[in-house]
N, C-alpha and C positions, 0 to 999 in steps of 0.2 A: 689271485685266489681261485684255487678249483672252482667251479662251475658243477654245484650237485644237482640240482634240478630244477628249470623253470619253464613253462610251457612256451612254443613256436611264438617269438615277438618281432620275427620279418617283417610283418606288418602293421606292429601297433605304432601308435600316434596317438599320442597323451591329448586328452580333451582340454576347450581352450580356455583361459582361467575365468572367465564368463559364469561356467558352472563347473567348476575343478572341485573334483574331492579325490583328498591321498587316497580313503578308503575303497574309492570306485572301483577303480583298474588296479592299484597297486595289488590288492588282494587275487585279483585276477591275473596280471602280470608274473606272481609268483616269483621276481627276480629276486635271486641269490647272488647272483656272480658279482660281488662289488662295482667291477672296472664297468659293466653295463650301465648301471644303478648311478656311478657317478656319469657318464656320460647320458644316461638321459636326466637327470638332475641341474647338470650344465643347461640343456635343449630347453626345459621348461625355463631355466631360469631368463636365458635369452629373449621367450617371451613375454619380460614384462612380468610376470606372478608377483604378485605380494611376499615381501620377506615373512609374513605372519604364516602364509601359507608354505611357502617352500620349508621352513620348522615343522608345520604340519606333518608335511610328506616324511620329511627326517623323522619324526619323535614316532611314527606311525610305523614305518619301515624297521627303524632300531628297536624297536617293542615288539615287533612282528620274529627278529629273526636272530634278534642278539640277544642268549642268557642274561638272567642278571637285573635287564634293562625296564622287561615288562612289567609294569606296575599293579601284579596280579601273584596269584599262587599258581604252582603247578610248572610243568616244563613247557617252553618254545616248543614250534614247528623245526624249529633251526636243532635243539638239542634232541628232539627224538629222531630227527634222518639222519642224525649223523654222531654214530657210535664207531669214538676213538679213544686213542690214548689221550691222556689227562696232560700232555705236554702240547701236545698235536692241538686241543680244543684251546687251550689257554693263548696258545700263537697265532690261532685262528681268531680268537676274542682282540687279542690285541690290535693283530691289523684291523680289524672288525671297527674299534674305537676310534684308533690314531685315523684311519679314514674319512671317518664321517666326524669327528672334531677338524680335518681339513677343508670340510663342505661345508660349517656353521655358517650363516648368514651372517655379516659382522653387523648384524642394527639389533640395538637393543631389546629385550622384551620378544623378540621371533623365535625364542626357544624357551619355554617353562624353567624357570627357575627349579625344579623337583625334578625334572627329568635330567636338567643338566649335574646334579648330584647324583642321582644314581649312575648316571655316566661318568661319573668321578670317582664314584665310590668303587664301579669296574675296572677303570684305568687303574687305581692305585692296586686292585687286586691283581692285575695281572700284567703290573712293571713298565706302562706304558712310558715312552721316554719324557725326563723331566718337561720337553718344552710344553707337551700336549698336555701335561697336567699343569701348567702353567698357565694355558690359556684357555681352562677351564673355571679355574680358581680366578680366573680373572673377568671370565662372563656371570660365574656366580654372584661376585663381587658387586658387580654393577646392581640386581635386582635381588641384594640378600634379605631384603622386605618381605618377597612373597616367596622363601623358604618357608617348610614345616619343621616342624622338629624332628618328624618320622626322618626323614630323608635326611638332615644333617645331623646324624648320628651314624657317622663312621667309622668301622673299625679301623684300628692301624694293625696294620698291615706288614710295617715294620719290625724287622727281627731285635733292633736297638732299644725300642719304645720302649718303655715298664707300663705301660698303660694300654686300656683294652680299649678304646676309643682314642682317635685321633684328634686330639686337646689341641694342639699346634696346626691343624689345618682350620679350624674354628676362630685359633685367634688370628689369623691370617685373613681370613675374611674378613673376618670382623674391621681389622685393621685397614684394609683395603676400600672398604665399604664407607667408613668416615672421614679416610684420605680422599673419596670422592669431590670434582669440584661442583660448584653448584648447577645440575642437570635435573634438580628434581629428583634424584635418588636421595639424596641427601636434606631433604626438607623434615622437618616436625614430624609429622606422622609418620615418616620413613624409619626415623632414628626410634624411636617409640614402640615401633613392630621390629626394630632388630632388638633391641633394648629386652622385649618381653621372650624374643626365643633365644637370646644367653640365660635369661633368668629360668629360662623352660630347662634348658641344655643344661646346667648345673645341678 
């Protein structure tokens, strides 16, 4: 991915997770250029950081510079430096996603359940390949409890659908979520709050 602008990082060195915040240096940092971003992502991870926290770094970074993803109004930093064609920016979003779904943390609960749907709700917008939406739909799955309604309500996206919402990615979780084995996702209370955001969603 081009490199559009992030300021002299010769000599940074991420603070130690002691007192680690994404927001400290990341904002400072300024890294755009993915291939950077994943390698100092690797660096922290090696030392030791909390999967709670390295989701941090992720949800903070992706919110920071990927359309779409920020859980706010208005445009990115990411979409106002960078006036292109609408093919160009969509290709751009995509490796943008399929990326940073390759960095996910595999432990449960280290990425927000609401963040990980608007990242889905991204990918589906702009054709990312079946596996990556696959293994999105399948971390949602695990913690579809602490889903809102705002956030799984997805368009489809699909030219086939007759429907303006994505009904079939809802019963997909759904279904996946009670195929759960017993981890505690699947306990009482759990089925009860997914229970009440089908009844929300309909």
């Amino acid at each position: 991915m081009k490199n559009l602008s992030y300021t002299d990082q010769s000599n940074f060195q991420p603070k130690s997770p002691s007192n680690f915040s994404s927001e400290c240096w990341f904002d400072d940092a300024c890294i755009l250029d993915m291939d950077y971003f994943v390698k100092t992502l690797s660096g922290i991870k090696a030392k030791g950081v909390r999967a709670d926290l390295i989701g941090s770094i992720i949800t903070h970074y992706a919110s920071k510079w990927l359309p779409d993803i920020a859980d706010q109004k208005g445009l990115t930093q990411f979409e106002e430096s960078s006036p292109e064609s609408v093919t160009a920016s969509w290709m751009k979003k995509r490796f943008f996603v399929e990326t940073l779904v390759n960095v996910l943390p595999p432990e449960k609960d280290s990425i927000p359940c609401n963040f990980l749907l608007r990242l889905l709700r991204t990918a589906n917008m702009v054709g990312v390949d079946g596996s990556y939406r696959q293994e999105l739909e399948k971390r949602i799955s695990w913690q579809l409890d602490q889903a809102c309604l705002k956030e799984l309500v997805i368009p489809s996206f699909s030219h086939t659908c007759g429907t303006l919402l994505d009904f079939e990615l809802v019963i997909r979780l759904v279904k996946r979520f009670v195929s759960l084995d017993n981890e505690g996702a699947k306990s009482g209370a759990a089925l009860v709050k997914v229970a009440k955001l089908v009844d929300s969603y309909l």
